[in-house]
C-alpha positions as CSV (number, residue, x, y, z in Angstrom):
1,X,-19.3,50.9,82.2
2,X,-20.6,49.1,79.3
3,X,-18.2,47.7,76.9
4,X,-18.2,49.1,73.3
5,X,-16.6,45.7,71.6
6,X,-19.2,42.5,73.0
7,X,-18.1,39.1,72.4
8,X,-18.8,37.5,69.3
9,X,-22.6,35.5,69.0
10,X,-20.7,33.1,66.3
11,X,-20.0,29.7,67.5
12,X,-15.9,28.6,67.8
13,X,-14.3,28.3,64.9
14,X,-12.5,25.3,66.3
15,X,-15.4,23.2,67.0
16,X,-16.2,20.9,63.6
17,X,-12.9,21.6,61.6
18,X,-11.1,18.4,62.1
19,X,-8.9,20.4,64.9
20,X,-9.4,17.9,67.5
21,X,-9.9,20.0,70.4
22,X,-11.9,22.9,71.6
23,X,-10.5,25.7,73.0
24,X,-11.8,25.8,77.1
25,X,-13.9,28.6,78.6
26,X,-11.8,30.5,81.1
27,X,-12.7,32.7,83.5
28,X,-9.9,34.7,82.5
29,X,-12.1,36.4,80.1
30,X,-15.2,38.3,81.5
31,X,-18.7,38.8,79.5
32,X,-17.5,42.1,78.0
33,X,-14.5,40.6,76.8
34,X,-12.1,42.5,78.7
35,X,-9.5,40.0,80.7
36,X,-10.6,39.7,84.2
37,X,-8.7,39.7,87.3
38,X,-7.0,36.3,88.4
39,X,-6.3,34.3,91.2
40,X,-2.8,35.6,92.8
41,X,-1.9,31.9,92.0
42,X,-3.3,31.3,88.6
43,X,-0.3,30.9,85.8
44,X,2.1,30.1,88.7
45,X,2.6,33.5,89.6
46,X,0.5,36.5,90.6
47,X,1.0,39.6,88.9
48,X,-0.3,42.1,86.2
49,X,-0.7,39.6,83.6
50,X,-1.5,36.2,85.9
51,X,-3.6,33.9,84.4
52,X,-2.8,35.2,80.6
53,X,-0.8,33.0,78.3
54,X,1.7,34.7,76.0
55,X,2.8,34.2,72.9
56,X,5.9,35.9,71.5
57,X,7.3,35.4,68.2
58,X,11.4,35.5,67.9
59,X,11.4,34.6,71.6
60,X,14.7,33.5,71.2
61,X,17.0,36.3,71.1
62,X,16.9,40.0,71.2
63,X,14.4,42.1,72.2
64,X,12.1,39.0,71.9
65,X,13.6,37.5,74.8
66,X,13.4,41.0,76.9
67,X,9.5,40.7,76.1
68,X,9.4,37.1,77.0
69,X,11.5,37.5,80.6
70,X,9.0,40.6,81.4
71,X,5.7,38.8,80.3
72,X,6.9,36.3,82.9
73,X,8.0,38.7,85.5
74,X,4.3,40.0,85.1
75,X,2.7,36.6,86.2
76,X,2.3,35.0,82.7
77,X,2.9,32.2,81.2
78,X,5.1,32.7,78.3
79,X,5.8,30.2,74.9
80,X,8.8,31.7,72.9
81,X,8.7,30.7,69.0
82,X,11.5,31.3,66.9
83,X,13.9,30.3,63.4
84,X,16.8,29.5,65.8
85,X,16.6,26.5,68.2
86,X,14.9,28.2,71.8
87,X,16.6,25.8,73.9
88,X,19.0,28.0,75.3
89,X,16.7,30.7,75.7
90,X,14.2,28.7,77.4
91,X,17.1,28.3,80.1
92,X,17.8,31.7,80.6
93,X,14.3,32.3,81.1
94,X,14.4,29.7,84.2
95,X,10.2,29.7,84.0
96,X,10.1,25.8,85.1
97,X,6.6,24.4,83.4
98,X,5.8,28.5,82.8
99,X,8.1,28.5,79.6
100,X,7.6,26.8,76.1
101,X,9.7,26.9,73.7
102,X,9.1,26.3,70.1
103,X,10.4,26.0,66.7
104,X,8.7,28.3,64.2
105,X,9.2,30.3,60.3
106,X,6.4,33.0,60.8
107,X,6.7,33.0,56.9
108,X,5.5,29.5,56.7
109,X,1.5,29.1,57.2
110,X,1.9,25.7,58.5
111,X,5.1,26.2,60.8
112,X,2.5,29.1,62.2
113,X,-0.4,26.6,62.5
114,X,1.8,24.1,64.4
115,X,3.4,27.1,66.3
116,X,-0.3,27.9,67.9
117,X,-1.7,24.4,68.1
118,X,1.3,24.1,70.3
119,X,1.2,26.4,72.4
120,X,-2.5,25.5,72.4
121,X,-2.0,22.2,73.7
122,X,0.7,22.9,76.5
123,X,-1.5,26.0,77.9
124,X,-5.1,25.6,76.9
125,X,-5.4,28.9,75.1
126,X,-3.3,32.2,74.2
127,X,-4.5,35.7,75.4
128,X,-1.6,37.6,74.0
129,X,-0.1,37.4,70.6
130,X,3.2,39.5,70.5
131,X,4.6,39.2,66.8
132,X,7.6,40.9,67.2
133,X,10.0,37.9,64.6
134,X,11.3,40.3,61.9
135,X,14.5,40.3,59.4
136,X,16.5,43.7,60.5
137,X,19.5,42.8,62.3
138,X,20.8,41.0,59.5
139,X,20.8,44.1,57.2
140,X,23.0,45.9,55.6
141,X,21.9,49.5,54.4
142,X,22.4,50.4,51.1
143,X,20.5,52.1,48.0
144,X,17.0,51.3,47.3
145,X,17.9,49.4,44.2
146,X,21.3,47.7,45.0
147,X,18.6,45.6,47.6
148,X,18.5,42.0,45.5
149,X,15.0,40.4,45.0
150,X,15.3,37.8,47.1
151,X,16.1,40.2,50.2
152,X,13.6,42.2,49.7
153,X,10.9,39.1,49.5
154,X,12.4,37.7,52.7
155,X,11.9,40.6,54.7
156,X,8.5,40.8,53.4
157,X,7.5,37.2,53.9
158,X,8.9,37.6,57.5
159,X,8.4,41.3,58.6
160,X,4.8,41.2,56.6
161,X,3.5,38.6,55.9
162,X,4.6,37.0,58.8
163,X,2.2,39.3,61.1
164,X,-1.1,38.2,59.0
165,X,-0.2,34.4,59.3
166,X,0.1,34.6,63.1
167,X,-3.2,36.2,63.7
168,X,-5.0,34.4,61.4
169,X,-3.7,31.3,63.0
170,X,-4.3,33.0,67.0
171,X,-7.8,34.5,66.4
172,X,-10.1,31.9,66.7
173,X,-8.5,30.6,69.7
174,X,-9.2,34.3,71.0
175,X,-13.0,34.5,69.8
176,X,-13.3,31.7,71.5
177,X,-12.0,32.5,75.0
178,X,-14.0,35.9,74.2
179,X,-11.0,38.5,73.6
180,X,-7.3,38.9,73.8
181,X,-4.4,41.3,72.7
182,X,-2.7,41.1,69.5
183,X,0.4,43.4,69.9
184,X,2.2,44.5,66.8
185,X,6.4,45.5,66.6
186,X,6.8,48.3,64.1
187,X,9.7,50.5,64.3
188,X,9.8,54.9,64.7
189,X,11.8,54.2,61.6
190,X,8.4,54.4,59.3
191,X,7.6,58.2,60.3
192,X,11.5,59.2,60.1
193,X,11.2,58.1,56.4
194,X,14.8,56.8,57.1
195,X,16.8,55.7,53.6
196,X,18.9,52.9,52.5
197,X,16.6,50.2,54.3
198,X,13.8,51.0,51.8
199,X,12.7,47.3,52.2
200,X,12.6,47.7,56.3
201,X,11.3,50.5,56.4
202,X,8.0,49.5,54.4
203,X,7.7,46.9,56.0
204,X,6.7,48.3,59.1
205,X,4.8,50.7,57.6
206,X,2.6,48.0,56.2
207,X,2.3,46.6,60.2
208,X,1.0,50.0,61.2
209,X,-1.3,50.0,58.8
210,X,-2.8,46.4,59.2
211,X,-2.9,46.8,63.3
212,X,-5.3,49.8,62.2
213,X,-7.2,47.3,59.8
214,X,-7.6,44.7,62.4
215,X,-8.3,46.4,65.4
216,X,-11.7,47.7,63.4
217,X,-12.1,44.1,61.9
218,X,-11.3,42.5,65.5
219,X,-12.9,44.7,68.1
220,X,-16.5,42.9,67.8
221,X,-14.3,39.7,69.0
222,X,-13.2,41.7,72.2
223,X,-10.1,41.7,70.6
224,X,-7.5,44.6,70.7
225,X,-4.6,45.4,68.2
226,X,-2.0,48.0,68.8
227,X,1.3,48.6,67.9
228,X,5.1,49.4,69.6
229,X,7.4,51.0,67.4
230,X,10.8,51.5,69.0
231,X,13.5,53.5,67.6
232,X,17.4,51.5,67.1
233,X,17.5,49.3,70.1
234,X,20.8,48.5,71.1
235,X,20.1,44.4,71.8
236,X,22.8,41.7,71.6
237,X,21.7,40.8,68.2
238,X,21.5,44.3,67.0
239,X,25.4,45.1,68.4
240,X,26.2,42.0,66.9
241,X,26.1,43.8,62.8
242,X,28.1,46.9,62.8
243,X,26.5,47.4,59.8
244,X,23.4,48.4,62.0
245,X,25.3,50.1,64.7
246,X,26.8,52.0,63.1
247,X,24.7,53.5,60.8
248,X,23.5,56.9,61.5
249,X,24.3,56.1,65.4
250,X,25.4,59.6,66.3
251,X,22.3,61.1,64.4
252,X,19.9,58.6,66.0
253,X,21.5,59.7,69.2
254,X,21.2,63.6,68.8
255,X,17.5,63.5,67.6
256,X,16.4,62.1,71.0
257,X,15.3,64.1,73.8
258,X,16.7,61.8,75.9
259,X,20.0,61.5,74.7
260,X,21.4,57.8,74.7
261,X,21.2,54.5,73.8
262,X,18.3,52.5,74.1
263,X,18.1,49.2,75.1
264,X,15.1,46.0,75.0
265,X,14.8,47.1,78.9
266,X,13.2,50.6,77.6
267,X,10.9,49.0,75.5
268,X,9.3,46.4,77.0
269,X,7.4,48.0,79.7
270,X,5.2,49.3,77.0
271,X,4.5,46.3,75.3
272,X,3.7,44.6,78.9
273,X,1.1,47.6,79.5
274,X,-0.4,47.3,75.9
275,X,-1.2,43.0,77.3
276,X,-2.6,44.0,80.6
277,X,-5.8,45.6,81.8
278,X,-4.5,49.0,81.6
279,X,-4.9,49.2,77.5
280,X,-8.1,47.8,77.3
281,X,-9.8,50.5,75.9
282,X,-7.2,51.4,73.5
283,X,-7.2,49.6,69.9
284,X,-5.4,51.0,66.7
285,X,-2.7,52.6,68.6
286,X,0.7,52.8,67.3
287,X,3.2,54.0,70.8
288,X,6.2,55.3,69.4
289,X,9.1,55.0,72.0
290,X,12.4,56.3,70.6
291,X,13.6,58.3,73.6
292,X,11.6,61.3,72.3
293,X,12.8,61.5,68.5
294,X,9.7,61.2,66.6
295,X,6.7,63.0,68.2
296,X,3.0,61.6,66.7
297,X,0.8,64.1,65.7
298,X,-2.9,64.2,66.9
């Protein structure tokens, strides 16, 4: 079957621009720029996602981490960027040569552009972008204008404007290896309208609406965008601000069809499918996974 999205006829974007190195072909990609089957050995590890190269923004901690230990369970290799020092992380992970960890302000252009060029340098290319760094555990709930400026900027910068630096800074590595997956972290709070993290809460409505946006704008790349949004998942960084916890807990509990706690383990097999093979004809998407809360219309 014919791919709808061919690879782009412009030359690499890296090649002439004072970069210093040009990204290598890789069979990894095929013609129609869907990611082609690897060697059982290729990445260190076979797997669903051997051969690919991941890179996941606040690797460090929380759910992050969760997306970082199953990208790695899957066959990848795996760099984890984050504000906090990845060392210890990068332990836990126990990924040998597999695991990179960097130090990285999404809200920064230039921390971004030394972020990739990194990760660039240690792995040859990056297949899958996972920008999942965002301000939320932090937070405190309260009324829409009690939120002082300079919250509401840093959540912005971060949660917002963080996502356009990191592709901007990915992409052209991905045009030219011929595609890859750009996965997007939005929340199940955007539809639920939730109140008292007004600034949150638009946030991630502005990620839904630019992984729309850039799956039409990347698709002639062979290039997908979707989104996860989970609902209040319980990880150690999460628990760690009762604020969080313990706001609206018992409501967020009783909405769900399934009825408990969720935890990074619930969401992460989701956000491995959207990397692999399985998604590929799927761009635009947003998968809600809240344990059944919020049900997306068609």
């Amino acid at each position: 079957m014919q791919c709808p999205w061919p690879p782009s006829p412009r030359p690499s974007p890296w090649e002439g621009e004072g970069v210093g190195r040009v990204v290598p072909p890789s069979p990894a990609w095929n013609s129609t720029g869907v990611h082609a089957p690897s060697s059982p050995n290729a990445g260190g590890s076979g797997g669903r996602l051997g051969g690919r190269v991941a890179l996941v923004t606040g690797g460090a901690q929380g759910i992050g981490l969760a997306y970082a230990r199953r990208f790695l369970d899957e066959g990848a290799r795996v760099a984890i960027a984050d504000v906090v020092d990845p060392a210890d992380a990068v332990g836990t992970l126990r990924g040998g040569e597999r695991v990179l960890g960097l130090r990285a302000d999404v809200s920064a252009a230039e921390s971004v552009r030394a972020m990739v060029d990194a990760a660039l340098a240690r792995f040859g290319r990056v297949d899958v972008l996972v920008n999942n760094a965002a301000v939320f555990a932090s937070l405190r709930p309260q009324p829409f204008d009690a939120i002082p400026e300079a919250e509401w900027n840093r959540v912005m910068a971060v949660n917002v404007t963080g996502v356009w630096h990191c592709a901007r800074a990915v992409v052209p590595a991905m045009r030219a290896q011929g595609g890859g997956r750009i996965i997007n972290i939005a929340s199940a709070i955007v539809p639920k309208g939730t109140p008292l993290l007004l600034h949150y809460v638009t946030s991630k409505g502005a990620v839904i609406a630019m992984t729309r946006a850039l799956a039409r704008e990347l698709a002639a790349d062979g290039i997908t965008v979707n989104a996860v949004a989970p609902g209040l998942i319980l990880s150690d960084t999460v628990q760690a601000n009762p604020d969080i916890t313990g706001f609206q807990i018992e409501a967020v509990r009783a909405a769900r069809s399934i009825k408990r706690d969720a935890y990074p383990e619930d969401v992460v097999g989701a956000v491995a499918f959207l990397a692999s093979d399985d998604s590929a004809f799927m761009s635009g998407q947003t998968l809600i996974v809240d344990g059944g809360s919020v049900f997306s219309g068609m």
